[in-house]
N, C-alpha and C positions, 0 to 999 in steps of 0.2 A: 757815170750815168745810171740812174735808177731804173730799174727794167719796168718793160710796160706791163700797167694792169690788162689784163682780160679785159676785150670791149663790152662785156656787159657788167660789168666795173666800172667801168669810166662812166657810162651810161648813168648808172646808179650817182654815182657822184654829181655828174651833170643838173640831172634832176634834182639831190638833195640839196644841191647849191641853189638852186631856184625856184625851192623852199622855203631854205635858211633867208633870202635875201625876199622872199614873200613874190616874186612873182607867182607862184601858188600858195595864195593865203589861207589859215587855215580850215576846214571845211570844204576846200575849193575842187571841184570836178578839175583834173588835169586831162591832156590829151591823150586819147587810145591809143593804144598800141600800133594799131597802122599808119595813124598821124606821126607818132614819135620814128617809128620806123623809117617814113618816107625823110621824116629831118635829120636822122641820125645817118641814111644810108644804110641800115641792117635788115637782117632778118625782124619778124614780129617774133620769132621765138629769143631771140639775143635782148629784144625788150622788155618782152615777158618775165626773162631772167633776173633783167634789174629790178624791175616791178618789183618781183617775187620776194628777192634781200629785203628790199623798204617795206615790203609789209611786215616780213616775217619782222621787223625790228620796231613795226608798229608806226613806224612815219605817214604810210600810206593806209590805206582801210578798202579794199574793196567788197558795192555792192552789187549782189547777184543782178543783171539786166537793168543798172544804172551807172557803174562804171565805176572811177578807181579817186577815191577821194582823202586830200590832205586831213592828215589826224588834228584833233582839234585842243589835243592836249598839249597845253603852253609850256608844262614843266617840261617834256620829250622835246618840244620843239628848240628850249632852250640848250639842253643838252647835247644834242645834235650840232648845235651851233658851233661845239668845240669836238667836234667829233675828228678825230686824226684816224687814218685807215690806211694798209695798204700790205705787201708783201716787207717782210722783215728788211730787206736791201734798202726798199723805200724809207722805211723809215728812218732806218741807219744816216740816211743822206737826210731826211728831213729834222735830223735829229743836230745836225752838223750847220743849218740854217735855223737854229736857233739862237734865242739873245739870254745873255747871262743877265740877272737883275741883282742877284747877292751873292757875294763868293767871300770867301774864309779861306787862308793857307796855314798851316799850323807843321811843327813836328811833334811827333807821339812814338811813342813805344811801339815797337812792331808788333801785330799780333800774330802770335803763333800761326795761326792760317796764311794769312799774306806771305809770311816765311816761307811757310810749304808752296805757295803755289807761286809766287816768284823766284822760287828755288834761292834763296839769297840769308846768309847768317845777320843780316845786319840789325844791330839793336835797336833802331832808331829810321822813321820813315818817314815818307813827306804824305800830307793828307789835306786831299782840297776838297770842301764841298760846294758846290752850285746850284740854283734856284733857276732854270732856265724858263722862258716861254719861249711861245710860239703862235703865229699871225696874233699877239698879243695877248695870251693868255698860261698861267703857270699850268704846264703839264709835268715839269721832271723835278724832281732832285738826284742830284746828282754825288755819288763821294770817288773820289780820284786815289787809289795809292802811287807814290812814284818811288823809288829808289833816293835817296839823299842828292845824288851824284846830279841826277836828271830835276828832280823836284826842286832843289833848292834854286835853278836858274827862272826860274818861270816868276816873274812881276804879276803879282795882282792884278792890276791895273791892265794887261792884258789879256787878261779873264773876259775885260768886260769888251772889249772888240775885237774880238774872234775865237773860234772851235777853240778846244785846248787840242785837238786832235790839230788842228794846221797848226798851231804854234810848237808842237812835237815833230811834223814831218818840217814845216819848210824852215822854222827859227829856229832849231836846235838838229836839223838833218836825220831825225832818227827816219830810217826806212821801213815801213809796215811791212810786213809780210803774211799773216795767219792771226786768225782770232779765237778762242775757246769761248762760246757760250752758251748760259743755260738762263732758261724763263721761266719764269714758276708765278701761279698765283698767291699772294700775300695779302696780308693785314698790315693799314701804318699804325705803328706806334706812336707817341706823343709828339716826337721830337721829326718825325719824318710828317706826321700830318699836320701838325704846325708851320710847314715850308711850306705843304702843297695846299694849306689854306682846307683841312679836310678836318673830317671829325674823327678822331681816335677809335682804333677800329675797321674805317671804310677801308674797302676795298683794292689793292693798287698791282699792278704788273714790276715783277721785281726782274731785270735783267743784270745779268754779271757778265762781265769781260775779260777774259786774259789777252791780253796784245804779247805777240812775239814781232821781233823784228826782223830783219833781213836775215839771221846768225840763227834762227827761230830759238830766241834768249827773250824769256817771259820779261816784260820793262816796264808792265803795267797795268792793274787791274782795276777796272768799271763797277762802279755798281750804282744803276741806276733806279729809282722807285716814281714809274709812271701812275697818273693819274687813272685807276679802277674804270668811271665814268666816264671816262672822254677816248682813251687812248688802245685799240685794239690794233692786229693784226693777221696779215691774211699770208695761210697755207697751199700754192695749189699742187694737186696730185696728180700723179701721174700711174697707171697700172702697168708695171714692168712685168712681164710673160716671162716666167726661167723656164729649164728644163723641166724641172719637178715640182715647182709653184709658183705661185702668183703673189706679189705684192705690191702695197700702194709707197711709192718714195715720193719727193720734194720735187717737183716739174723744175726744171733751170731752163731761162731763156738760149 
């Protein structure tokens, strides 16, 4: 299960969905804060808060002693439309509800890195890439390394109905155990923004994966290149008190 957002998250969501789908068209005076409050059940400060995210993102515009009004600009409101959000877990899991539209299996030369971090001598590796969407629309490419041993059992053809992540755990019994990864902002290059339908250059979210298994024996590495404009995610913090200082860590449900 995906852990829950923050209700003035959900909140936010709420409303930008009944945006996106034009129950507030653009221009359009939405409801006060103490109106959404009394429908959501919360505080007006919990509302405030959503408010606050959609404007700071320009969805929303408020004015001084007339009230809180949809942005009128069509390119943001388009954008929006493919707007994916949430804490890193979520996405994980919404990432595992997406549909493959073009997949590739190849064997290739190992490359020295992959070597190192699969800890494995082998000359030769399996390499899959994918083109997934999501509620219909291209947000990932995807590149897979797999060991020979693991990679060469995996059919094409079932790329295209279902995760390659449950075709590892439940079709081939490998058991998850721990993941290594790092996010970094990126630039696509030709051959990566050609997948994601972008211009050479834009902007994109590059996530890497080590998967260890139950033996915690590195079996697989991720690398994913999200969509720059559509695809963000959210950190929440938490102020841990030590003896001798204070810092901010990762809030876990």
């Amino acid at each position: 299960m995906p852990p829950v957002l923050p209700m003035y998250h959900q909140i936010r969501k709420k409303i930008q969905e009944s945006i996106i789908s034009k129950e507030y068209g653009p221009g359009e005076l939405i409801p006060s804060e103490n109106e959404m409050a009394k429908v959501f059940g919360v505080t007006r400060m919990t509302v405030r808060q959503a408010i606050s995210l959609l404007t700071q993102e320009g969805l929303l515009l408020r004015k001084r002693g007339t009230g809180t009004f949809v942005t009128t600009d069509t390119k943001l409101l388009g954008r929006f439309s493919l707007d994916f959000t949430g804490f890193m877990d979520e996405l994980v899991y919404q990432a595992s509800e997406s549909k493959t539209i073009s997949a590739r299996i190849e064997t290739i030369s190992t490359p020295k890195v992959i070597k190192e971090k699969l800890q494995i001598d082998d000359d030769k590796i399996i390499k899959i890439e994918r083109v997934r969407t999501l509620r219909g629309q291209v947000f990932a490419f995807t590149v897979n390394y797999l060991p020979t041993s693991i990679g060469q059992q995996i059919d094409i053809n079932s790329l295209y109905q279902k995760p390659l992540l449950k075709i590892l755990e439940t079709d081939m019994g490998i058991e998850l155990n721990e993941a290594f990864q790092t996010i970094e902002a990126s630039f696509a290059d030709q051959y990566v923004a050609e997948n994601l339908g972008l211009e050479m250059g834009s902007s994109i979210l590059f996530v890497e994966r080590t998967m260890y298994d139950n033996n915690s024996v590195p079996f697989e590495i991720v690398q994913s290149s999200y969509r720059g404009d559509i695809y963000k995610y959210v950190v929440r913090l938490k102020l841990k008190k030590g003896d001798k200082k204070k810092k901010w860590v990762q809030y876990e449900e």
